[in-house]
Rosetta silent file (secondary structure, phi, psi, omega in degrees, C-alpha in Angstrom):
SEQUENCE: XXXXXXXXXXXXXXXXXXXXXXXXXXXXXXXXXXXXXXXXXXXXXXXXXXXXXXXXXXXXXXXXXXXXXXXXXXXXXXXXXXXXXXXXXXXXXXXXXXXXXXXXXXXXXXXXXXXXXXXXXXXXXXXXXXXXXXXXXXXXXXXXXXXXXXXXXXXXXXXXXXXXXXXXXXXX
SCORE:     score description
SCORE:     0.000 S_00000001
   1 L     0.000  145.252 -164.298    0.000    0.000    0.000 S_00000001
   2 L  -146.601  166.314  150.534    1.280    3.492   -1.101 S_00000001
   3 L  -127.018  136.815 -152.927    0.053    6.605   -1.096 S_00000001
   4 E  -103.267  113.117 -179.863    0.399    8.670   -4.557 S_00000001
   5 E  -117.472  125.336 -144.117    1.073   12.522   -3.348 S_00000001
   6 L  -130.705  155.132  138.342   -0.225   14.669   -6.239 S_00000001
   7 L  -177.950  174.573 -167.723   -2.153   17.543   -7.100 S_00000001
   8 L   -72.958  138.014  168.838   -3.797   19.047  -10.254 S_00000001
   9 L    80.661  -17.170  157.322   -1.477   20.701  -12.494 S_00000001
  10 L   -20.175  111.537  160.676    1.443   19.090  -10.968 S_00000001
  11 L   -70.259  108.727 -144.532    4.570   17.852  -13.182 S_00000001
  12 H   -40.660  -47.647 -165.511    4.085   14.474  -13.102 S_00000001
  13 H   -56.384   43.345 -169.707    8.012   13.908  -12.763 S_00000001
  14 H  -159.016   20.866  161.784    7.672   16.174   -9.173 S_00000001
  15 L  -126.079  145.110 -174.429    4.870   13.308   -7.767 S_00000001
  16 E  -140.840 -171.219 -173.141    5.911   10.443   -5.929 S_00000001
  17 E  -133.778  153.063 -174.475    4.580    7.689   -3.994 S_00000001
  18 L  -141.437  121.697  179.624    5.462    6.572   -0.575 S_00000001
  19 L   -56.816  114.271  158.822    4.690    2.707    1.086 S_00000001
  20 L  -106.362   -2.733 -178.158    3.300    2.910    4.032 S_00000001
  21 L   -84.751  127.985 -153.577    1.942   -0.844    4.643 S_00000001
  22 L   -95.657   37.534  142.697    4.258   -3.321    6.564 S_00000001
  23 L    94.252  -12.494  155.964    4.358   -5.603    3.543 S_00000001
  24 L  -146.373 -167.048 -155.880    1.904   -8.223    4.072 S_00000001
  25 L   165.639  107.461 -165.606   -1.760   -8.166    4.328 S_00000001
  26 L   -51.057  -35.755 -173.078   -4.614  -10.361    4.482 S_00000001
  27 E   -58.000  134.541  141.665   -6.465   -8.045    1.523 S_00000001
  28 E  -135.675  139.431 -174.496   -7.053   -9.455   -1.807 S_00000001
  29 E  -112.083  142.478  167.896   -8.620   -7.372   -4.832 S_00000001
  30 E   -96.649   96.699  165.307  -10.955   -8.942   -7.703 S_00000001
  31 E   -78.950  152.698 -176.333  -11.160   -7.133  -10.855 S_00000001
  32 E  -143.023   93.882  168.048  -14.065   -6.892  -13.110 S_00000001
  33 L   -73.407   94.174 -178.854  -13.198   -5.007  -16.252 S_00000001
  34 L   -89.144   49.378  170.819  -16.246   -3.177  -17.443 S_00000001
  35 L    14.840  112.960  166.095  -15.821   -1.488  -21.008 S_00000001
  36 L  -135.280  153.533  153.544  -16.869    2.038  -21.503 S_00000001
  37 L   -64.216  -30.939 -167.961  -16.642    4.992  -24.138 S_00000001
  38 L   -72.212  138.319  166.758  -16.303    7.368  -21.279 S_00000001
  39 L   -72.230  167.932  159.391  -12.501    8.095  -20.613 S_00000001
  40 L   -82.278  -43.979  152.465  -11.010    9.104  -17.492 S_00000001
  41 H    -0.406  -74.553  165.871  -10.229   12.136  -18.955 S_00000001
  42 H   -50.213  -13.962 -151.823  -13.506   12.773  -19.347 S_00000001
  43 H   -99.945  -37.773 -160.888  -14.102   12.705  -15.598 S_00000001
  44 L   -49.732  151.488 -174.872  -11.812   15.610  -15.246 S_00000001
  45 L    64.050  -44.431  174.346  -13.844   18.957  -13.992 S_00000001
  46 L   -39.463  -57.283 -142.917  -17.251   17.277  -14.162 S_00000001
  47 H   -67.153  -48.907 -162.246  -16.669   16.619  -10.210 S_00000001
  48 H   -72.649    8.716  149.462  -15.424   19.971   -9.370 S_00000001
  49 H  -117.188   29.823  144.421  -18.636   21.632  -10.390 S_00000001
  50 L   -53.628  147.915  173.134  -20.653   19.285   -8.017 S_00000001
  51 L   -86.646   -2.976 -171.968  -21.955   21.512   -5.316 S_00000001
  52 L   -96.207  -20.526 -165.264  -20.779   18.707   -2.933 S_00000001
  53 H   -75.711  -20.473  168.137  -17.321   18.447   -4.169 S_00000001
  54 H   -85.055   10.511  133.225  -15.306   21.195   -1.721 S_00000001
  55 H   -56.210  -54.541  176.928  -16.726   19.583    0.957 S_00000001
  56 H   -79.484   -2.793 -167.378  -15.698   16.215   -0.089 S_00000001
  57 L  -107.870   18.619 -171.220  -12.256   17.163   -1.168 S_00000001
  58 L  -113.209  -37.160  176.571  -12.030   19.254    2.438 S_00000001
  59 L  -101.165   14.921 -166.312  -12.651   16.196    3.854 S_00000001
  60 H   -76.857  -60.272  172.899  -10.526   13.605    1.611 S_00000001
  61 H    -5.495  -61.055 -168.507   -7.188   14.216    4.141 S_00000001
  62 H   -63.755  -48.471 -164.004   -8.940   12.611    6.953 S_00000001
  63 H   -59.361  -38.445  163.329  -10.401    9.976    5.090 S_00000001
  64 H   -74.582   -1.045  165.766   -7.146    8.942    3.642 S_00000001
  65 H   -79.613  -44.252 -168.433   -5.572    8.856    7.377 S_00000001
  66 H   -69.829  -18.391  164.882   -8.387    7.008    8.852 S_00000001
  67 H  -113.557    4.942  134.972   -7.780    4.329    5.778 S_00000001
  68 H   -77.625   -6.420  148.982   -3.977    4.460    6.629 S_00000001
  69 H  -118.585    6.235  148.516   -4.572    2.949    9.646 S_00000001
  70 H   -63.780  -24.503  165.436   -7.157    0.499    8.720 S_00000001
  71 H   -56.946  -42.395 -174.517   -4.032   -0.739    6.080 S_00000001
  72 H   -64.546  -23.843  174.171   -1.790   -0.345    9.369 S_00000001
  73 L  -108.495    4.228  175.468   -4.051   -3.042   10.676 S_00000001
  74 L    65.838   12.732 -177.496   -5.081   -5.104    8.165 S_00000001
  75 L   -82.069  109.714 -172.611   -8.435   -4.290    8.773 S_00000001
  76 H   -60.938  -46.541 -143.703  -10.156   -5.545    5.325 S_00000001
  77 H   -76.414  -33.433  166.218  -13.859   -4.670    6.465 S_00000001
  78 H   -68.390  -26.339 -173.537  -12.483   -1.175    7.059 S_00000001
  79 H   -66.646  -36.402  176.420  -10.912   -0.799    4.467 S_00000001
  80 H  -102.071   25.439  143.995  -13.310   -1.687    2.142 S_00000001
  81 H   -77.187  -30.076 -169.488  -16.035    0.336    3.689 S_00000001
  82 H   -95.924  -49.633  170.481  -14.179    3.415    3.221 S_00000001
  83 H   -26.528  -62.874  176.624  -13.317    2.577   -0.190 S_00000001
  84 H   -28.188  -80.565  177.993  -16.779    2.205   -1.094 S_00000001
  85 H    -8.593  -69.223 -150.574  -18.310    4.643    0.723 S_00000001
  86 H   -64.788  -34.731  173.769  -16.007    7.317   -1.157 S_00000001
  87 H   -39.082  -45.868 -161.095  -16.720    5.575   -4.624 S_00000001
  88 H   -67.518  -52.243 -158.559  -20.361    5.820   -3.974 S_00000001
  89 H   -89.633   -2.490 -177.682  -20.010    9.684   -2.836 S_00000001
  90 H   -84.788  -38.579 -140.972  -17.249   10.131   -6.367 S_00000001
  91 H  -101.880  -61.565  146.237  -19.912    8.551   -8.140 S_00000001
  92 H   -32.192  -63.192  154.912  -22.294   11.366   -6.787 S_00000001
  93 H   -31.323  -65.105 -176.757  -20.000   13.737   -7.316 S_00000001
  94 H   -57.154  -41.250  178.903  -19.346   13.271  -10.741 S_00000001
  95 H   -47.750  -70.691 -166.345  -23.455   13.295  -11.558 S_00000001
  96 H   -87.849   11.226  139.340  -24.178   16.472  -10.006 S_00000001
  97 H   -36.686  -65.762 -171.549  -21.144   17.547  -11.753 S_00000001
  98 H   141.921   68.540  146.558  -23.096   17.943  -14.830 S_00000001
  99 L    94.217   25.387  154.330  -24.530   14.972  -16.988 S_00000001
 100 L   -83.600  119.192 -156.569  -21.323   13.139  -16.231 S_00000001
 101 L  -137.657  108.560 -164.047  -22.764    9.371  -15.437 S_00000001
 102 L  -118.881   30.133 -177.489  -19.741    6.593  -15.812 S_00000001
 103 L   -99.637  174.635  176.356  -21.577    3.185  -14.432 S_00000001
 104 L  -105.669  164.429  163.457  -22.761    0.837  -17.171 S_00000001
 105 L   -84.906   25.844  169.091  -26.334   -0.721  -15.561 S_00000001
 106 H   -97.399  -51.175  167.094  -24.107   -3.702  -15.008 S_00000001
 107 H   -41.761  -25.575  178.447  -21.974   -1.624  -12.409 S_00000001
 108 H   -82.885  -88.676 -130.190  -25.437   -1.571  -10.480 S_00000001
 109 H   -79.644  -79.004 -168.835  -26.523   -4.969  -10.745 S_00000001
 110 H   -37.319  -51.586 -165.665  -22.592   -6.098   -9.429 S_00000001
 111 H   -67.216  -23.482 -176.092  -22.658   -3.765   -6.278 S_00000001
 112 H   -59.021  -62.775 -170.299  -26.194   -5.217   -5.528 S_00000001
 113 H   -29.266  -72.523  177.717  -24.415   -8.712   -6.051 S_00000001
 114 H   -66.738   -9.882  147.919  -21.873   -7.622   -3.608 S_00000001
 115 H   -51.126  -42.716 -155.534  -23.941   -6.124   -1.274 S_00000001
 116 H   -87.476   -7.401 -138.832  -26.456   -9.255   -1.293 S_00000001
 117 H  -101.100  -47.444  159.016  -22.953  -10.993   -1.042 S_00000001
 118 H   -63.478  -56.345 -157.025  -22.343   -9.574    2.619 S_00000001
 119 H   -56.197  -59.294 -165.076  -26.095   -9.488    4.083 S_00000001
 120 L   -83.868  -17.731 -165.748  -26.600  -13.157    2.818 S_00000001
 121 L  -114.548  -13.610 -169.834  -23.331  -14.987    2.703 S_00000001
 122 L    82.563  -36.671  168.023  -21.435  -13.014    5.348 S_00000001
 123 L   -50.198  107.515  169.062  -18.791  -12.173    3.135 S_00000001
 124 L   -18.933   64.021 -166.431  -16.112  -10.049    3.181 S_00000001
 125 L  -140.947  120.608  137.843  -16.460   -8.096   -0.446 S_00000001
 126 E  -149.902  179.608 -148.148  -16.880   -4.627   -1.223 S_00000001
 127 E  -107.716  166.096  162.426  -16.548   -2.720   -4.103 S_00000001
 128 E  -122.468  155.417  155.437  -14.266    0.445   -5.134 S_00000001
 129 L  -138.917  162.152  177.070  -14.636    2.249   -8.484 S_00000001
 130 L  -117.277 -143.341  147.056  -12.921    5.400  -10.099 S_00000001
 131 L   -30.998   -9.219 -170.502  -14.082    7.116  -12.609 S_00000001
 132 L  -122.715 -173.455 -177.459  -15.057    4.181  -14.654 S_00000001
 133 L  -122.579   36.580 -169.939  -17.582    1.500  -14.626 S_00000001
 134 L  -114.802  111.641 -141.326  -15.373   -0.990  -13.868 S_00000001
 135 E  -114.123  143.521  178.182  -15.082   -2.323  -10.395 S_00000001
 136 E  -103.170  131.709 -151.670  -12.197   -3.524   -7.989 S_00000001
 137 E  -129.537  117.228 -175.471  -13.626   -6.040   -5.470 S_00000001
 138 E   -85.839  104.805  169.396  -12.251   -5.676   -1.976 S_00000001
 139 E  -172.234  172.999 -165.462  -11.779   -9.048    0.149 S_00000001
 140 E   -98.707  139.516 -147.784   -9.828  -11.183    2.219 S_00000001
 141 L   -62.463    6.627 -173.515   -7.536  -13.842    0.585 S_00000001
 142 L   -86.447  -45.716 -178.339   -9.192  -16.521    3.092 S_00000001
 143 L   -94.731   -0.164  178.011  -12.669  -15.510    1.040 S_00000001
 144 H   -27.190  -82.227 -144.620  -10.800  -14.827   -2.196 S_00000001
 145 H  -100.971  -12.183  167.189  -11.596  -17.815   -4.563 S_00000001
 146 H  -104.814  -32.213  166.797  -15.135  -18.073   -3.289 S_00000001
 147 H   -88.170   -3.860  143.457  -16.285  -14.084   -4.275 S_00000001
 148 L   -53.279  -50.627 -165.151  -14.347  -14.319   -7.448 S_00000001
 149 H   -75.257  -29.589  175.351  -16.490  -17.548   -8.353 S_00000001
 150 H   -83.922   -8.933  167.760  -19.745  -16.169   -7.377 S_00000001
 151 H   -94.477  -20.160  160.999  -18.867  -12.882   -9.223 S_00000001
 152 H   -64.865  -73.662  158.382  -17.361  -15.129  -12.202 S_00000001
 153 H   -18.676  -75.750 -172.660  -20.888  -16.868  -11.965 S_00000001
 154 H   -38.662  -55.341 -156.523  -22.834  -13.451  -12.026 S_00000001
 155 L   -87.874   20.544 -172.733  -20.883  -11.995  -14.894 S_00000001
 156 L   -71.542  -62.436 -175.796  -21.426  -15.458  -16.778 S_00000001
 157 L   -63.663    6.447  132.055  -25.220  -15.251  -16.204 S_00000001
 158 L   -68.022  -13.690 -179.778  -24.911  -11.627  -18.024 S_00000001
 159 L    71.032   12.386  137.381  -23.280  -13.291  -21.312 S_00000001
 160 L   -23.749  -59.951 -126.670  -19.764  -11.302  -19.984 S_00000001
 161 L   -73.060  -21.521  163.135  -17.770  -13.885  -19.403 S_00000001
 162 L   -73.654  -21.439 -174.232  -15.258  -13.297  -22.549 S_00000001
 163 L  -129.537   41.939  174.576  -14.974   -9.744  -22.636 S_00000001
 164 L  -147.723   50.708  162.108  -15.132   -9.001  -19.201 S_00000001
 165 L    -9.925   60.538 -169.480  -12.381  -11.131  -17.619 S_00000001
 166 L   -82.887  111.562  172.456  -12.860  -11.280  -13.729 S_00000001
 167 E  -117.536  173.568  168.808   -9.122  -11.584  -12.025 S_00000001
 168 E   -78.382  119.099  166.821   -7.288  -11.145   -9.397 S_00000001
 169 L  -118.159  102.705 -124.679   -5.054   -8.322   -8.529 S_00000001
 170 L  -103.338    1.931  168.566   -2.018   -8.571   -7.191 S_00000001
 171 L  -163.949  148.116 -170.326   -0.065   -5.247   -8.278 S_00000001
 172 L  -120.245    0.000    0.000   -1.905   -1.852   -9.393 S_00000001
């Protein structure tokens, strides 16, 4: 685990990244590569004319400390609540942006999956997204290989399963 330290307009060669995780970690991520026309690109600015967004970006500091020490602890279930969480409010953001809208209605029907994935099964899973409609699956490598397969399953029973490749991911 790193943190990327950044900011808009920055020269990229003047951003760096710094580890802060003590190198092993309980955490395993599931990708599910959803195809879109929208870019990332694209995302840029929509957010920052949300009426919500200097609030949330006033408040991103804490949120990344409080999910540097759920990493310092290996705590999956925090960690991937506060992942969510802030997709879900970027994901807000970006809307009331202006007519920026980046889920696919497959991006829906998966977080329901993974929602229905805790309440009924107990499972460790939740999801992060960026800017895209493509989702990163949050869980613990003890629960790995069983919320890949029921999320392999899902995206079968959508007629997915070739060009939406659900893997594991072991370096970002």
């Amino acid at each position: 685990w790193s943190i990327w330290l950044s900011y808009k307009g920055i020269d990229p060669l003047q951003s760096y990244g710094i580890r802060f995780d003590k190198g092993e970690s309980k955490i395993k991520v599931i990708a599910v590569p959803i195809p879109s026309k929208i870019k990332t690109e694209d995302a840029h600015g929509a957010g920052e004319k949300s009426e919500w967004y200097q609030d949330w970006a006033a408040k991103k500091p804490e949120k990344c400390l409080k999910l540097m020490d759920a990493v310092k602890a290996d705590d999956i279930a925090a960690i991937g609540r506060i992942a969510e969480l802030d997709s879900l409010n970027l994901f807000h953001i970006l809307v009331s942006g202006g007519s920026f809208f980046n889920w696919e209605p497959e991006t829906l029907d998966i977080l329901r999956k993974i929602n229905l994935m805790r309440k009924e099964h107990g499972l460790t899973c939740y999801a992060s997204m960026d800017t895209g409609p493509s989702l990163a699956i949050i869980t613990t490598k003890k629960e790995a290989e069983q919320v890949k397969g029921i999320i392999e399953d899902y995206v079968q029973q959508m007629g997915h399963t070739a060009d939406w490749p659900v893997h594991f991911v072991d370096k970002a």
